[in-house]
Each structure stands twice: as C-alpha cells, then as structure tokens.
C-alpha positions in Angstrom: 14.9 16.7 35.5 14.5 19.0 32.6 16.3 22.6 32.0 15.1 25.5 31.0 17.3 28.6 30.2 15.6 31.8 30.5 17.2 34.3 28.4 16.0 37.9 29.2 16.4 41.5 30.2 15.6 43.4 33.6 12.1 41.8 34.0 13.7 38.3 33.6 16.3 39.5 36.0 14.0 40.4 38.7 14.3 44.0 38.6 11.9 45.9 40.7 9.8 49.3 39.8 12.3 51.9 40.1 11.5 55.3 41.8 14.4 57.1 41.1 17.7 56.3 38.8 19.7 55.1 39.4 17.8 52.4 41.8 20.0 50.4 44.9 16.9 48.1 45.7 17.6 44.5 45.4 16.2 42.1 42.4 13.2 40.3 43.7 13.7 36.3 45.5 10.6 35.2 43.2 11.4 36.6 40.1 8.9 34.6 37.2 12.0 32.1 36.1 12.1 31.4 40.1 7.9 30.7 40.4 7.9 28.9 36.7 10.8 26.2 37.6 8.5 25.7 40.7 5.9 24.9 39.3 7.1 23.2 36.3 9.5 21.3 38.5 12.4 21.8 36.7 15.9 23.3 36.7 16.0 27.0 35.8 19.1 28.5 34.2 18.6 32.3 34.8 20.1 34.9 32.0 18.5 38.1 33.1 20.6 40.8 32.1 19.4 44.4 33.1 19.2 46.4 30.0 20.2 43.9 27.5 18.0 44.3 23.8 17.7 42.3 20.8 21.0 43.7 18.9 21.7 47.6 20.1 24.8 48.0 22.0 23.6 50.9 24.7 25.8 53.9 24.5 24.9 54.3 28.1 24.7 50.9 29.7 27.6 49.3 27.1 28.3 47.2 24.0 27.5 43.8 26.7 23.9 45.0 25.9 23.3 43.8 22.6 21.4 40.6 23.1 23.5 38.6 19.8 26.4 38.8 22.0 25.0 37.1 24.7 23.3 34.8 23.2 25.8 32.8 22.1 27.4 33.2 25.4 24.2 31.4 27.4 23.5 28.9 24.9 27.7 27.7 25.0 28.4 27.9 28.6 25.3 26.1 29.8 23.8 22.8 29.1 22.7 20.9 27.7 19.0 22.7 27.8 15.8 21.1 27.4 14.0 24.3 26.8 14.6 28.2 26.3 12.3 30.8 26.8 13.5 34.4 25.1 12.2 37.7 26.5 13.4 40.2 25.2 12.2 43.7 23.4 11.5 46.3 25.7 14.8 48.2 25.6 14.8 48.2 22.0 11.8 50.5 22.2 13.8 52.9 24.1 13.4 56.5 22.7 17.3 57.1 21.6 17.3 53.8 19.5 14.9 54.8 17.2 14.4 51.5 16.3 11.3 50.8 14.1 9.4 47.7 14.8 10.0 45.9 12.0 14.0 46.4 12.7 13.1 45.0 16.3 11.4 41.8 14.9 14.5 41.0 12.4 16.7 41.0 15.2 14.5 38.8 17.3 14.3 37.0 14.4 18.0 36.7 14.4 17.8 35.1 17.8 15.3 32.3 17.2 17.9 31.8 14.1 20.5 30.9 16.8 18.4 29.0 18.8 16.8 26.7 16.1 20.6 26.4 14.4 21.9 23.1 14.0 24.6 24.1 15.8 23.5 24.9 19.0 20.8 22.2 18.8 22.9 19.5 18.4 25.3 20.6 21.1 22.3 20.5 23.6 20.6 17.5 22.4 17.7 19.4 20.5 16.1 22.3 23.2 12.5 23.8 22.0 13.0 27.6 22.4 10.1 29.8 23.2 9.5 33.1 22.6 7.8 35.6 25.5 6.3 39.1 23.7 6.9 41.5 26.5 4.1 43.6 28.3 3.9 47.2 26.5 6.1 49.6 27.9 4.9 53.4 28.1 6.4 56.4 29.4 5.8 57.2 33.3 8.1 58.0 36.6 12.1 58.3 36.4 12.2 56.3 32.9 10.1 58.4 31.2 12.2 60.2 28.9 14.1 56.8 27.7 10.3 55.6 26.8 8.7 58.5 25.1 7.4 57.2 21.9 7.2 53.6 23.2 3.7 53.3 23.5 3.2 54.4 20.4 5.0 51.5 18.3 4.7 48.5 21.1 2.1 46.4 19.4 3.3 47.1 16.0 6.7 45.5 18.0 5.1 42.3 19.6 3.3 41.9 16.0 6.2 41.7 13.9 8.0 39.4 16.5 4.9 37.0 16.2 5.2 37.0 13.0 8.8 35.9 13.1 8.5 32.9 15.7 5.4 31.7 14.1 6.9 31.7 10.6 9.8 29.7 12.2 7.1 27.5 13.9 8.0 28.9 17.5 5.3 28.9 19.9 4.5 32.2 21.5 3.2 33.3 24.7 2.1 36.8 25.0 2.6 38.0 28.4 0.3 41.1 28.2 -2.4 38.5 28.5 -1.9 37.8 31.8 0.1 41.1 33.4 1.3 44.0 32.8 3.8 46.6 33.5 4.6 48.7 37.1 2.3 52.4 37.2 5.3 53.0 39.0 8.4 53.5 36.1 6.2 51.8 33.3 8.4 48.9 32.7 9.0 46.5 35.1 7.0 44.3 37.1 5.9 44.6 40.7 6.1 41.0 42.9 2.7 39.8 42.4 3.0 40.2 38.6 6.5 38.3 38.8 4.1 35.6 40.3 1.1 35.6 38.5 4.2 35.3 34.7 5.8 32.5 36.3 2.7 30.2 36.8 1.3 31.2 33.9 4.9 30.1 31.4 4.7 27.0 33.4 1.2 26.2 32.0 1.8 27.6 28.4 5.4 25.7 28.1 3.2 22.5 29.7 0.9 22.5 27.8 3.0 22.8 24.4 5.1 19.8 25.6 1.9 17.6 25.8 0.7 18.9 22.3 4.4 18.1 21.0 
C-alpha cells in the first residue's frame, strides 16, 4: 500500500474555525489527510503542525514554526514515502511578518528544493511531492488583526508559489478551486470543507499517477 506524507499547518492539522483565542475545541476526526487516504486507499502520514510557515520562526508561537526545520524532521523520521503533499502559506501572510509574496514563494521554493533533493529521494526510494496553494485567507473574527493586509497580497502569494513548483516540474493543486476558508475566523476550514479537500487531492494526486 502506498504512503503519502502530508506536510502542513493548522488546516492540515484539522484545526477548526476558532471563535475566540485562544481556542480548547478539539482538531476534527475527518480532517482532508484522513478523507484523502480513504479514498485513495493508502497510508497517510499526518504532519499538521498549528502555525507552522514556510521559513518564519513565530515570535509568538516559537522558532518550531518555521517550516525548514521541520521539514527535514518529517522527511527523516518517516518512510520511506511514496508521495508528499506540502501545504503550506497561510501564516506567512500574517500581518507582523510582513512577508512580501515573492519572499513567500522563495521559501516554498526552498521546500520543493528538499523534497526533490537527491538526498531525501534516494533515502525514500524516489516520492513525487505535490504542492497544495492554500485557500485565500482574509481578515475576520478573533484572527483578524494577525490577517489585516492578507487579502490584499494572497493571489500575488499562490502566483509566485505556482510559479516555483511548476518551474521545478511539480504538479499543483489549487485548493481555492474547490473550498474555501471559515466566515467564521477567515482561515480555517469548517468539516464539510475538510471533506469536500480530501476527495478532491485524492482525485488530483490519482489522476497525476495515471498521467505519470
């Protein structure tokens, strides 16, 4: 049966729409990774990591955050993969990063480096990474003030990035295609979207394997 590492922030996690912060509600059973290893029937390795960004340690949240670190901790403590799918970008855009997008797309960049690395191919085998461009975050409910400005620069963000997998011949699935984020806190997802992700990776990362 073939593995598939999901590398990710909050909405890979399972968070769910957050009312107030800090938020005690538990991460969702059927997160996406949970529906798409169903329906792909195939082993999921979940690295959904609240808060975690393409390469800004969060003065807040902690130097854990920045996405190079953990990177190379998923892709050497697990396997050997088949797949990986990387979501990531949505913290990046947070208001006291003032990250520009093109600044967001090197460092995504710098993560489909990894992947596609010789060294971390051959130590799984040879994996296909994937990357997933996050829905557009805006500002709205108890994370407003971390996402004022967000909307603003979010396509210009998912742009760049497309740019970067596609010059590197990475397939790209855009999720705002199919969902998008919670009216409730403007960033995560609500169950039913979690759902409708998961089936919808499954097809995309299906029907790339038949193409390959």
């Amino acid at each position: 049966m073939p593995t598939i590492l999901t590398f990710g922030d909050s909405n890979t996690h399972g968070t769910q729409p957050m009312h107030s912060r800090p938020s005690d509600l538990p991460r969702f059973e059927r997160r996406w990774p949970v529906v798409m290893g169903e329906a792909l029937g195939w082993d999921v390795i979940e690295e959904g990591l609240p808060g975690r960004t393409f390469a800004s340690p969060d003065p807040e949240m902690g130097p854990h955050m920045d996405g190079r670190i953990g990177l190379f901790i998923a892709l050497e403590s697990h396997g050997p993969i088949d797949a990986m799918t990387i979501m990531l970008g949505t913290n990046d855009l947070k208001a006291h990063f003032e990250a520009a997008p093109e600044e967001i797309a090197q460092a995504c960049a710098f993560h489909l480096d990894v992947a596609l690395s010789e060294e971390m191919q051959m130590r799984h085998g040879g994996f296909e990474p994937f990357l997933i461009l996050p829905p557009r975050p805006y500002a709205t409910g108890c994370l407003a003030e971390f996402y004022a400005g967000a909307e603003d620069k979010a396509q210009a963000t998912l742009d760049a990035m497309r740019a970067e997998a596609e010059a590197r011949d990475v397939a790209v699935f855009d999720a705002n295609t199919v969902i998008s984020v919670s009216d409730v806190d403007g960033v995560h997802f609500s169950e039913e979207v979690h759902d409708t992700l998961g089936k919808a990776v499954a097809d995309f990362i299906r029907s790339e394997i038949v193409e390959d």
